[in-house]
Each structure stands twice: as C-alpha cells, then as structure tokens.
N, C-alpha and C positions, 0 to 999 in steps of 0.2 A: 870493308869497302864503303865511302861514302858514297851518297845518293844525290842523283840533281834533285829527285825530287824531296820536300819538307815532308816531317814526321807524320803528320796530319793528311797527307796526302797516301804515303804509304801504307796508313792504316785501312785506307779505303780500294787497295789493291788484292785482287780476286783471282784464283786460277781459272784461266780463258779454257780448261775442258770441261772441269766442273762447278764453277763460281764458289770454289768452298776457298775460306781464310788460308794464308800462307804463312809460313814461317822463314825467316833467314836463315841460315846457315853457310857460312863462310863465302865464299863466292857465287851462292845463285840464291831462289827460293824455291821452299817444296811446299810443296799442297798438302794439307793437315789432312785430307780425303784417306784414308789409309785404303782406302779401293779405287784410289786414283795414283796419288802420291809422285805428281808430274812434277818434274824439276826445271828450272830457268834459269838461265844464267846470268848474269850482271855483268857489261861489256861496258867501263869507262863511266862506271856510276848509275850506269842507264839499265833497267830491267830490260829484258827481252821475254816478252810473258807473250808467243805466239802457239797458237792449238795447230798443228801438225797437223794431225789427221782433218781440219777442215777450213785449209788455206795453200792457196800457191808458192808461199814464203817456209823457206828450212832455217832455223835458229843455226845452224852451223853456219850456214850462206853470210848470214849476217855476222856471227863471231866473227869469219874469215875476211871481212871487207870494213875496210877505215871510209873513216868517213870521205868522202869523195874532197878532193881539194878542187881550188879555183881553178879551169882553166886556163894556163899559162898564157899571155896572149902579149905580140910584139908591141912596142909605144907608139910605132906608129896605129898600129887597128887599135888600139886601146883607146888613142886621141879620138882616129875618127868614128870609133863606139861613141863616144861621149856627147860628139860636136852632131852626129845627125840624130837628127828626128823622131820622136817614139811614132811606133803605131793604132799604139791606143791613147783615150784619155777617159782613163776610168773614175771619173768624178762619183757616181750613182754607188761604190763601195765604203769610200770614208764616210759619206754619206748615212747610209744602213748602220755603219761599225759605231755611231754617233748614237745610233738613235737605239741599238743593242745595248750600248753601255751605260745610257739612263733608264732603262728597261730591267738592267739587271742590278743599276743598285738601287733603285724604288724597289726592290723586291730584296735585296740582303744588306747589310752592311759592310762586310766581304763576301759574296758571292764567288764563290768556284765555277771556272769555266774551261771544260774540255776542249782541246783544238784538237781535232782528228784530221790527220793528212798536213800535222804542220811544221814540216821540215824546214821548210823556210817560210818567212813570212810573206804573206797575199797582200794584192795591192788594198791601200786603207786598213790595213789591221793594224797598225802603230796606231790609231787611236784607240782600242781597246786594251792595246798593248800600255800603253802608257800611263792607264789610271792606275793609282797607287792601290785601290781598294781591293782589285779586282785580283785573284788567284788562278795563276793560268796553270793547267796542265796541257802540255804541248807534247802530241803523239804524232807519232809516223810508222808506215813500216818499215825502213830505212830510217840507217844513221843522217845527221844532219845538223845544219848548226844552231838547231833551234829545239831538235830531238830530245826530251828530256827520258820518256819513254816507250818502250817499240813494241807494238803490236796489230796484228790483224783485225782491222775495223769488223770482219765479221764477228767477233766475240771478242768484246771490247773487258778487258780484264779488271772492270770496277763493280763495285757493288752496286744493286740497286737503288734508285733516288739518293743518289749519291753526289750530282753535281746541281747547278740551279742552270748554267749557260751550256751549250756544245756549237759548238763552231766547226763547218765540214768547207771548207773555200774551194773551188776546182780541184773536188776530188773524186764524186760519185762517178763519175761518169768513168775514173778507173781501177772499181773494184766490179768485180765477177758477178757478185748477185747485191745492188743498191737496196732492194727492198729490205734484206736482211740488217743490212748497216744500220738502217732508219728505225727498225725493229729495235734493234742492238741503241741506239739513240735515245729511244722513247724509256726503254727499262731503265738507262741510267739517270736520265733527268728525273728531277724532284718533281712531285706534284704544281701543277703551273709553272715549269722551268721553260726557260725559251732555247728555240733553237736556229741559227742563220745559218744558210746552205745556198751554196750558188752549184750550178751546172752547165755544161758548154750545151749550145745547140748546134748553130750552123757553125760549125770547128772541125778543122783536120785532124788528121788521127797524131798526136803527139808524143805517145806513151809507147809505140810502136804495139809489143801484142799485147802488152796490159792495157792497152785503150777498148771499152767495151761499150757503152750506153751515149746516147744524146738525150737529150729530156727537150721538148717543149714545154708551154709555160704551163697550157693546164696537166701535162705532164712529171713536173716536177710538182704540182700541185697535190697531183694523184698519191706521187710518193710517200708528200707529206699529209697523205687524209688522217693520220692520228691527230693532228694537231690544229686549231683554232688560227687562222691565218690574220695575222697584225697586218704584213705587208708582203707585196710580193710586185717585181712587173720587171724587165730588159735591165741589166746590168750593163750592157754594151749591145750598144743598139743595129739598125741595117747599116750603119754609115761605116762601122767599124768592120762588119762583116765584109764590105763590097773594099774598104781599105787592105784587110788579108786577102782576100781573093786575088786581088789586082797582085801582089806583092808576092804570092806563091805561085799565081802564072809566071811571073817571070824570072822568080827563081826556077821554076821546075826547068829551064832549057840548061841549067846549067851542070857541066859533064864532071866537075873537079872542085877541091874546096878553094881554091883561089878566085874562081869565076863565080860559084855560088856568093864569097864574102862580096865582089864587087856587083852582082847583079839585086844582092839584099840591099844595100847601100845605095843601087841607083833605085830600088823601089820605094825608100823609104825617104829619100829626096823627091820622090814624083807623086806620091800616094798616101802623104801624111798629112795633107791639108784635107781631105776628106773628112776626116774625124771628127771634126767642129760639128759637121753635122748632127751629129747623135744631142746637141746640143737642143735642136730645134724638134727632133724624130722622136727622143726617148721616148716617151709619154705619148704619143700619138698613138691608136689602136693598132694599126701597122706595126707597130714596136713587140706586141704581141701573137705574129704572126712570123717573124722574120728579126733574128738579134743572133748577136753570138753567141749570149749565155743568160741567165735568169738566174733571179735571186727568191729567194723567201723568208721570212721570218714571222716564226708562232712559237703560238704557246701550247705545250702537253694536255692536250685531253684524254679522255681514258674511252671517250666514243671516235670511230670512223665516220667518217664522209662517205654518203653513198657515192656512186658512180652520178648518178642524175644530179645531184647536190653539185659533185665537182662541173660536168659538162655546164650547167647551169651559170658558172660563171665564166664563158668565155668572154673578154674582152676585144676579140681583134676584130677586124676588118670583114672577113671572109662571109 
C-alpha cells in the first residue's frame, strides 16, 4: 500500500493508545506494544491511527465514507456564486502565515510542520503552503482533499518533539476538550517549536453538534499558557462580526433552500461593504473585546502562565 505520507515522516508515527512504535503489515499498522497491539488501517494511502476508547470518531465510520465530493451546483448559482461578494476579508491570516514561515525556517532548514484540522486549506495558508523548504503534515479527522493522515487531535499519533511548527486554523473550538489538544500540541512540538492557532468568538454554531468552545482573546491566551506568546490579537474584527450577523438575520426568515440561496445573496450584496471596516478597527483595543475570532502564535516553553500573568495582559477597552 503506498503512503501520502514520505518515509521520514512515517517513521515518526505513534500508536494514538499507547505511543509505542508501529509496524506495517499489509493493509494497516500494529502497535509493537504486545499489551496493546492496536491495529489501523490504511484507507487510500492515508493511516487512520484514531484511539477508540477516547474519541467521538469510529475508524469503521471513516473506512465506510469517501471523501465527500463538491457539491453539484447548477451554472447559473455557480455564476452568481462567483459574481457576488465575499463576506469577509481576512487580510490579518496571510499576514501571520508570513511571519510563521520566517519563524520556522530561522529555526530549521527543513522544518516539519503539523497542520491539525487540515482537510482543506484556511484562508492565507497557501503561504506557508507554498515554501519549498517547509514539510507539511496535513491531519484531519475526516477524509479530504488535503487529508494526508486521520486522526483524533486528542492523541495526536506522533512521537514526542517530533515536529518544529503545528498549525490548528478554525479548529479548537470543534473538538470536545481544547485543553487536551494543546496538551497533545505542546508534547509534539520540539523544544522552542512554534505553534499558530486561531479560534472563532462572536460565531454561530457551524459544525452543528460538534460545535463546542468560543475562546476570547485572553481566553485563547489561557489555552496557550504553555507557550511564550510572539503574537496574538482579532483575526477578523467587530466589522466582520456585525457583516454575519446582518447576513444570518436575514437568512434565518427563510422556510426552503431556494429562498435561503436568494436571501444569502441579497445579504451579501447589502452587507459586504462593511468589511472594509476591520481595516480601520483591527488593531483598536475594541478589537479585543468584540472580533469573530483570534489568533496566536508562540513559542514551546516547558513553564505555564499563571492566571494573574495571563489577566494581566488584557488589552481591551472595557
């Protein structure tokens, strides 16, 4: 069976019960653990290395489901997909992905970098995406087109100080217990590894019941007290929140997918020139009191942040 992922990379693959080395064997792997001896299977190249007993996801679940296709969609909605107007303009991402990726090669010359939650790619990661230097391993727990290998971010299946980057984009906020993830984050990163993590705030529930956590900024702060904070502040600021809002009131009136497609489409012709704003807000203390989402990016320390440490640095308004 070949593998998305390179040699060099498989070697540093762990069984997500017990972290003990794996073995191949024809279509899955087994845990060398002989008081373990978990087995995984290999779906289209792709490991599926998920721990059972302490996650919401069944490796069957997954065997039995292809990767989701495009939804089919007629030329005309297709056109007028194209022709109106986005509702965001997430400038402050490529941004970050810029300053990650001179961050992590002053620090390796191929640097490896985990992308957890990266079935598809987040807005601005095609610049990190695109240095030749840089070694991604791109994880999800779902198939996808970017899916190289699948598992539950709670026991993330690599060995310790095993990568130098980890990249989490709009994801914390839908797994079950965030702190553990971050946990799981901290173990795999090398000594002084960096890690960038965004989280929704003021955002609707999207994931339906896997949607769980909202973070504020010294909230996503808290998450990350293992780590020495480079940068952090609004991703997408009030301008973008009060753009959704507008735009899912007047979706919510609608009874049927026909009315919903046309009342999305008149929100996004009425409520897409707000955006601009976040141009002037970002960076205002305000921004840190009221955004859609936060970002952060540090470096691995092996001390916590107390609580007074983090309060200590609120920036907002209030």
């Amino acid at each position: 069976m070949a593998f998305s992922l390179p040699n060099n990379i498989l070697e540093l693959l762990r069984c997500p019960i017990c972290r003990s080395r794996l073995d191949i064997h024809d279509q899955e792997l087994v845990c060398r653990n002989g008081d373990c001896r978990g087995r995984f299977p290999i779906k289209d190249g792709r490991p599926i290395l998920i721990n059972e007993q302490n996650s919401l996801f069944k490796i069957a679940d997954i065997q039995q489901n292809d990767e989701p296709p495009a939804p089919p969609r007629s030329r005309l909605r297709a056109a007028l997909g194209d022709m109106l107007p986005h509702l965001t303009n997430n400038f402050r991402s490529k941004h970050n992905y810029a300053r990650l990726t001179g961050l992590l090669l002053e620090r390796a010359v191929e640097p490896r970098v985990l992308v957890v939650g990266g079935r598809v790619s987040g807005a601005g990661f095609e610049v990190l995406a695109d240095a030749p230097q840089i070694q991604l391993i791109e994880s999800d727990a779902s198939l996808g087109p970017r899916t190289q290998i699948i598992f539950d971010a709670h026991d993330i299946p690599l060995a310790d100080d095993s990568v130098d980057g980890v990249v989490t984009q709009a994801m914390l906020s839908y797994v079950a217990d965030p702190w553990r993830v971050v946990d799981e984050i901290h173990r795999v990163l090398r000594p002084g590894g960096y890690v960038y993590g965004e989280a929704g705030f003021v955002h609707r529930v999207t994931e339906g019941a896997y949607d769980f956590t909202r973070f504020t900024h010294l909230g996503l702060r808290r998450l990350f007290r293992c780590f020495d904070e480079i940068d952090s502040g609004a991703v997408l600021g009030q301008a973008t929140v009060l753009v959704w809002s507008l735009h899912h009131f007047l979706v919510s009136f609608a009874r049927g997918n026909r009315t919903r497609m046309i009342l999305s489409g008149a929100g996004r012709l009425l409520f897409h020139w707000i955006k601009y704003f976040d141009h002037l807000l970002l960076d205002r203390p305000s921004a840190f009191d009221n955004a859609l989402a936060y970002y952060f990016i540090g470096q691995k320390n092996l001390n916590s942040r107390s609580d007074a440490e983090i309060i200590a640095t609120y920036q907002g308004q209030l």
